[in-house]
C-alpha positions as CSV (number, residue, x, y, z in Angstrom):
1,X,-1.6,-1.8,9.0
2,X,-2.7,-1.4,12.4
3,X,-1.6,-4.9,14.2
4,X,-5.1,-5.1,16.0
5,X,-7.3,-6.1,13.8
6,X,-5.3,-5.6,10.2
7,X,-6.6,-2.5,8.9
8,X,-4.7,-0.5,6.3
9,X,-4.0,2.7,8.0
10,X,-2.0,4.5,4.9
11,X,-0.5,4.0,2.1
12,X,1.4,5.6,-0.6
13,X,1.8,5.2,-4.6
14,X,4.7,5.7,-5.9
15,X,5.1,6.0,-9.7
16,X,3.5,3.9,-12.1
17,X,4.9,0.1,-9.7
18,X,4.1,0.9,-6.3
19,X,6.3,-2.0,-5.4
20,X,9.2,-0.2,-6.0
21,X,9.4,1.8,-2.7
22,X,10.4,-0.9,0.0
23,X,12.0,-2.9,-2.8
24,X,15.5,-1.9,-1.4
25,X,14.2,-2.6,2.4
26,X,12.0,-1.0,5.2
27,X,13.1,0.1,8.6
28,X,11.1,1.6,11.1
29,X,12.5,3.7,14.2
30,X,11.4,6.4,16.4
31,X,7.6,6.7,14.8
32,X,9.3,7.1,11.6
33,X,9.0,4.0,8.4
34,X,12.1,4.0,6.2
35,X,11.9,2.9,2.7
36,X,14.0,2.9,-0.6
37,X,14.2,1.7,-3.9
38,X,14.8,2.3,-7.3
39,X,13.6,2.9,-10.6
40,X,10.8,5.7,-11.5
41,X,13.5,8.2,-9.0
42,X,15.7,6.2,-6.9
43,X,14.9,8.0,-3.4
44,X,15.2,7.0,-0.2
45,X,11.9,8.1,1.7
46,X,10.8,8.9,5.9
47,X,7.5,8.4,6.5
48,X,5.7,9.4,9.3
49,X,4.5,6.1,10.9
50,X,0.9,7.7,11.9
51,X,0.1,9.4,8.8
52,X,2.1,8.3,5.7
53,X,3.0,11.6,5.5
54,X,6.5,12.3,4.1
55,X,8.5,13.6,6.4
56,X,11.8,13.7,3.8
57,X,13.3,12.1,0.8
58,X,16.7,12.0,-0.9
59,X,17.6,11.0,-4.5
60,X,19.5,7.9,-3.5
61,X,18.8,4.0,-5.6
62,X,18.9,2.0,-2.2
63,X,19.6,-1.4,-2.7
64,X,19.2,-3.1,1.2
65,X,17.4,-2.2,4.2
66,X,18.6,0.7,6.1
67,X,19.9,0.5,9.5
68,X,18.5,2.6,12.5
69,X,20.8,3.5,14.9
70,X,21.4,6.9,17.4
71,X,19.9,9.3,14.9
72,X,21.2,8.0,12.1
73,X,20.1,6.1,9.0
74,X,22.7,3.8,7.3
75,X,22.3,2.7,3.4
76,X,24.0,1.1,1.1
77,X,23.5,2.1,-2.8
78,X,24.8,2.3,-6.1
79,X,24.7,5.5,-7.7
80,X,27.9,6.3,-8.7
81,X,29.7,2.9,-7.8
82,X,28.9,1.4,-4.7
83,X,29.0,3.5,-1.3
84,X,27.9,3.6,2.1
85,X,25.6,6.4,3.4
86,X,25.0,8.6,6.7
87,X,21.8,10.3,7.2
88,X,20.1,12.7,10.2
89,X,17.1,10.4,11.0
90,X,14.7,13.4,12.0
91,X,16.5,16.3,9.2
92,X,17.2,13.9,5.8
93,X,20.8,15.3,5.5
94,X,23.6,13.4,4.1
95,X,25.8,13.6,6.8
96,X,28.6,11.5,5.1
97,X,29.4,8.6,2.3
98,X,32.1,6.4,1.6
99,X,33.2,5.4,-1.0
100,X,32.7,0.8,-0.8
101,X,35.2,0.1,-3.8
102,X,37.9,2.4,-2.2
103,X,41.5,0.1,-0.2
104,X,41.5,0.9,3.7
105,X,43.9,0.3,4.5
């Protein structure tokens, strides 16, 4: 929504509950708008933040709001067990993920 005045500049349906994207969090960094959720595909989505356009997506359930920081988007999810994830902001490559339920020791 543009803040001016409150006009809906984009938006974008997602299966048959368009709720579901966002329902694990937004983020927005670097003219991008981060979104996840899951249900009807489980993906984690970049949007364009002039356009709605997507820019990438990854098959990931996210269940929280991802953190922004240096180039790098942070989730946490539940696919396989409960993990931690690394992405490239600007590429959508999984750069790494830990495994939450795992000792450090």
């Amino acid at each position: 929504m543009k803040a001016s005045d409150g006009k809906l500049l984009w938006k974008y349906p997602y299966g048959s509950i368009p709720n579901y994207v966002g329902i694990g969090g937004w983020a927005v960094a670097d003219n991008h708008v981060f979104a996840g959720g899951w249900d009807n595909g489980d993906k984690l989505f970049c949007f364009s933040i002039d356009d709605g356009s997507v820019l990438w997506q990854y098959d990931m359930r996210v269940n929280n709001p991802p953190i922004i920081s240096n180039g790098r988007v942070f989730v946490w999810n539940y696919d396989n067990g409960t993990s931690i994830a690394c992405f490239d902001e600007f590429k959508g490559q999984l750069l790494w993920q830990l495994d939450a339920n795992a000792t450090i020791i």
